[in-house]
TIMIFI-495568 format. One line per 4 residues: their letters; for each residue x, y, z of C-alpha. Coordinates in Angstrom, 2 decimals, padded with zeros to 5 digits, m for minus. Layout:
N
A) X Y Z  ...
***
This chain:
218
XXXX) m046.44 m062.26 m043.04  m043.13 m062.37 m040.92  m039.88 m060.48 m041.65  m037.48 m062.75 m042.98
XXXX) m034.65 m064.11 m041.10  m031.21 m062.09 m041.77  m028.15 m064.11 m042.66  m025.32 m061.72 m040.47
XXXX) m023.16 m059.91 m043.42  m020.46 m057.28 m042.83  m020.63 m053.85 m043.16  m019.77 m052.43 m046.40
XXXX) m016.48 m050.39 m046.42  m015.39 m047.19 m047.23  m013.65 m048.60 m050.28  m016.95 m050.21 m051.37
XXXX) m019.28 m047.24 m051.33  m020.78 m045.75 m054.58  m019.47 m042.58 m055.99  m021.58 m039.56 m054.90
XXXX) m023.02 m037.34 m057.60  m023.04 m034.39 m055.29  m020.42 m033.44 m052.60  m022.69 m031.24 m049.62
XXXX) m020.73 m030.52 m046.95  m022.39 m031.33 m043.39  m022.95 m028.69 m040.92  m024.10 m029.23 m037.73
XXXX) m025.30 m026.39 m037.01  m028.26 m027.17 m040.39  m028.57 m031.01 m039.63  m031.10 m033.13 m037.82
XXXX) m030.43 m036.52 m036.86  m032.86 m039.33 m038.14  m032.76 m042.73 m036.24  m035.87 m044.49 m038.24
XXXX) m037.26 m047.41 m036.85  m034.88 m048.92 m034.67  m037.42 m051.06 m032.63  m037.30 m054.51 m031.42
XXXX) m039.62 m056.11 m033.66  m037.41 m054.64 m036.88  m033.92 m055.47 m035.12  m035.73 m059.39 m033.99
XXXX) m034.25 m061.24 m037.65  m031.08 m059.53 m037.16  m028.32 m062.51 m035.42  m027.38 m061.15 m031.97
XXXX) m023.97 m059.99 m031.13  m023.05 m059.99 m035.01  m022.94 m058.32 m037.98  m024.71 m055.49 m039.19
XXXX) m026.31 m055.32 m036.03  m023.41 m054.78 m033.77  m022.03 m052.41 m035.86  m025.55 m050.57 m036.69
XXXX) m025.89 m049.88 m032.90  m022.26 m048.83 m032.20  m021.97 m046.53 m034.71  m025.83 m045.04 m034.47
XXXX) m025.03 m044.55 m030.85  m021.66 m042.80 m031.85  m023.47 m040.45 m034.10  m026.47 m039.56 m031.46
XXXX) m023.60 m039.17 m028.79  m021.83 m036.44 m031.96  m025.08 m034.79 m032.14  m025.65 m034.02 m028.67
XXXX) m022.44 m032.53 m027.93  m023.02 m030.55 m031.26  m026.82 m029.79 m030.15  m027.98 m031.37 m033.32
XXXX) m031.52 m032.08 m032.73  m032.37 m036.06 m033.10  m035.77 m037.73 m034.39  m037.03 m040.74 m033.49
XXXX) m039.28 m042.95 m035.94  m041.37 m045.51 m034.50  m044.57 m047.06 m035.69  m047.50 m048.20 m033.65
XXXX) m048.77 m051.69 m032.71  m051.82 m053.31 m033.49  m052.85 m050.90 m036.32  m055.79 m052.04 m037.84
XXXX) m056.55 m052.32 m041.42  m057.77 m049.13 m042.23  m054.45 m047.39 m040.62  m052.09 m050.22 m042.50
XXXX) m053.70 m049.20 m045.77  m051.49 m050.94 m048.91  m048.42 m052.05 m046.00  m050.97 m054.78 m045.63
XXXX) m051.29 m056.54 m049.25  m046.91 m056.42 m048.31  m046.69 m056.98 m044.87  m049.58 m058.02 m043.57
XXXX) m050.55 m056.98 m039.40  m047.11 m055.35 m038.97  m046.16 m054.54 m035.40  m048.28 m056.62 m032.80
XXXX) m049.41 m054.70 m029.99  m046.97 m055.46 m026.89  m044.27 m053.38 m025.25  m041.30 m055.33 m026.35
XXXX) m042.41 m055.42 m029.82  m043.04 m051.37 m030.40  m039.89 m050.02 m028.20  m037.02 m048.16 m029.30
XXXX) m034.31 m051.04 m028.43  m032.43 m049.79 m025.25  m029.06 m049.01 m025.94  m030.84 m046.50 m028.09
XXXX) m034.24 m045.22 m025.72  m034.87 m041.56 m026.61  m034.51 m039.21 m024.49  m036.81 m036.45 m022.97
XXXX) m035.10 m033.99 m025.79  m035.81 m036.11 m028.89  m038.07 m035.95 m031.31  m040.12 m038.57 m031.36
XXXX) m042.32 m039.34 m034.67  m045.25 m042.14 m034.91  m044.72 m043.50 m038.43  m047.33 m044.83 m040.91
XXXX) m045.45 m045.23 m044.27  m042.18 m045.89 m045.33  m041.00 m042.29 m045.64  m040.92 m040.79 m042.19
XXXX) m042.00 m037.77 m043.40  m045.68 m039.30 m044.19  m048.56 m038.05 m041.96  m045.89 m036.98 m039.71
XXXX) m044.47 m033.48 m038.87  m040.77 m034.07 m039.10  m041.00 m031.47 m042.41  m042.52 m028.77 m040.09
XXXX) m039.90 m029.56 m036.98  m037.00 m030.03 m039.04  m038.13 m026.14 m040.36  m039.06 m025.04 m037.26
XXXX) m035.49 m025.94 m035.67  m033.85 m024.41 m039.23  m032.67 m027.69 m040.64  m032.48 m028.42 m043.73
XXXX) m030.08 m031.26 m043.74  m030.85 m035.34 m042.05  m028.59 m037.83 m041.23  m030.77 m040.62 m041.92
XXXX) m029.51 m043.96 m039.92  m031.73 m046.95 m039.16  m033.44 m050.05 m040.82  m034.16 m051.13 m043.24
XXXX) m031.88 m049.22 m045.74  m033.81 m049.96 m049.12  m037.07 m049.55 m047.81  m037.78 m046.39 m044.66
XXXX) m034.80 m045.41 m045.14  m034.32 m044.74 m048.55  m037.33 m043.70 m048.76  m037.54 m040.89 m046.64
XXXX) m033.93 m040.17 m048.57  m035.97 m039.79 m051.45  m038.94 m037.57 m049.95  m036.25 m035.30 m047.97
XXXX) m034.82 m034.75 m051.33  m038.34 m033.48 m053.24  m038.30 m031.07 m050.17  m035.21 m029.66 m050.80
XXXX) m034.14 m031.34 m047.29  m030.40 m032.65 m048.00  m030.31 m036.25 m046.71  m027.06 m038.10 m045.86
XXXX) m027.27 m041.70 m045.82  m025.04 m043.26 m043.48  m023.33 m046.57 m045.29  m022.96 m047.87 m041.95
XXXX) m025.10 m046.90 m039.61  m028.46 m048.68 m041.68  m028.80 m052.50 m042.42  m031.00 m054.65 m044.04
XXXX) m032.05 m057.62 m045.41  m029.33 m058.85 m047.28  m025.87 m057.40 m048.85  m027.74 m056.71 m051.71
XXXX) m030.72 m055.12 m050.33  m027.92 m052.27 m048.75  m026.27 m051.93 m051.72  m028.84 m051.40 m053.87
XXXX) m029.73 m048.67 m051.57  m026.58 m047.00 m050.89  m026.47 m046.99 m054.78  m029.70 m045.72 m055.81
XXXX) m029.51 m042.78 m053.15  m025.96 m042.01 m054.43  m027.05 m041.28 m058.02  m030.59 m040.29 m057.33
XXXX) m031.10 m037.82 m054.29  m028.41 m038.39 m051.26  m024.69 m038.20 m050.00  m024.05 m041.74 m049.14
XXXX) m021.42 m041.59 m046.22  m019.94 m043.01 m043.08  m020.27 m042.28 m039.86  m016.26 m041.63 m039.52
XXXX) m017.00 m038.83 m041.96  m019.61 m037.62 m039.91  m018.25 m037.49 m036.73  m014.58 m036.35 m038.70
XXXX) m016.76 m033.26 m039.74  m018.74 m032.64 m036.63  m015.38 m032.73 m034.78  m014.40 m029.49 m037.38
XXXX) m016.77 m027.38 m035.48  m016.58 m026.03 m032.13  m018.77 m027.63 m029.61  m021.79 m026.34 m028.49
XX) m021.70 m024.71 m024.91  m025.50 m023.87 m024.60
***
């Protein structure tokens, strides 16, 4: 089973977002930064040099570059190649073999490569918190907020959204820093989160609120 080709579509503006049921304020010195499965096999449907997927990478670059001047810690999601069966579990009766088991296919893309200070995370499920330990880092490091950015927004993404929630784990969605499938795929997203377990933002209003705090010097 192969991932569908994505038609490009833009960005959805501020103006466009859905209303927030709750109004947390971000602090960087209580948020983690989630970049969830930005590999190459994920980003392959996506048209190059168009939208989302030139503005997915500018602005999830933006937001890691925010984070490290604010030494906000930043995880990595990435799942494994060539999983057999047994690891694939009910992903397979969905999406069949998954990710095939060759460099280009499992890397982070490389205007994103983590660095030796990230987090990195192998990822079996959809929520990123599943057989992982992001719960126990994220606690660990005193964080109880994620800025979840990545692909695909209704389905890792909003996922882990939903599981940071049942944690008590605030998650911020960022409108436009995660793509997907279609328009309506992200909006559906954006929306559930919105009424059901997340701030749904952008990643001006991240960086606007980073930039509120001083810098960290350490």
């Amino acid at each position: 089973m192969s991932l569908p080709a994505i038609t490009p579509y833009p960005m959805p503006a501020p103006e466009e977002l859905p209303a927030n049921k709750v109004d947390w304020p971000l602090d960087p010195r209580r948020a983690a930064l989630l970049i969830h499965d930005m590999q190459d096999y994920f980003l392959a449907p996506f048209t190059p040099g168009k939208p989302p997927l030139t503005e997915l990478l500018t602005h999830i670059i933006a937001l890691r570059q925010a984070c490290a001047r604010h030494a906000v810690p930043v995880v990595y999601s990435a799942q494994p190649g060539g999983q057999s069966p047994d690891q694939r579990g009910l992903l397979q009766d969905f999406w069949g073999d998954g990710i095939p088991d060759d460099p280009y296919s499992t890397r982070v893309t490389p205007a994103l490569t983590p660095t030796e200070n990230d987090i990195r995370l192998t990822k079996w499920r959809y929520s990123a918190f599943v057989r992982t330990d992001l719960a126990d880092q994220l606690a660990a490091a005193g964080r109880d907020q994620l800025i979840i950015s990545g692909i695909y927004a209704h389905i890792g993404c909003l996922t882990t959204a939903c599981d940071a929630f049942m944690r008590d784990i605030q998650p911020f969605l960022i409108a436009d820093a995660v793509a997907d499938f279609t328009p309506a795929h992200h909006t559906d997203a954006l929306t559930y989160a919105a009424q059901r377990c997340a701030t749904v933002t952008t990643t001006h209003s991240v960086l606007t609120q980073f930039a509120q705090r001083p810098v960290d010097r350490s």
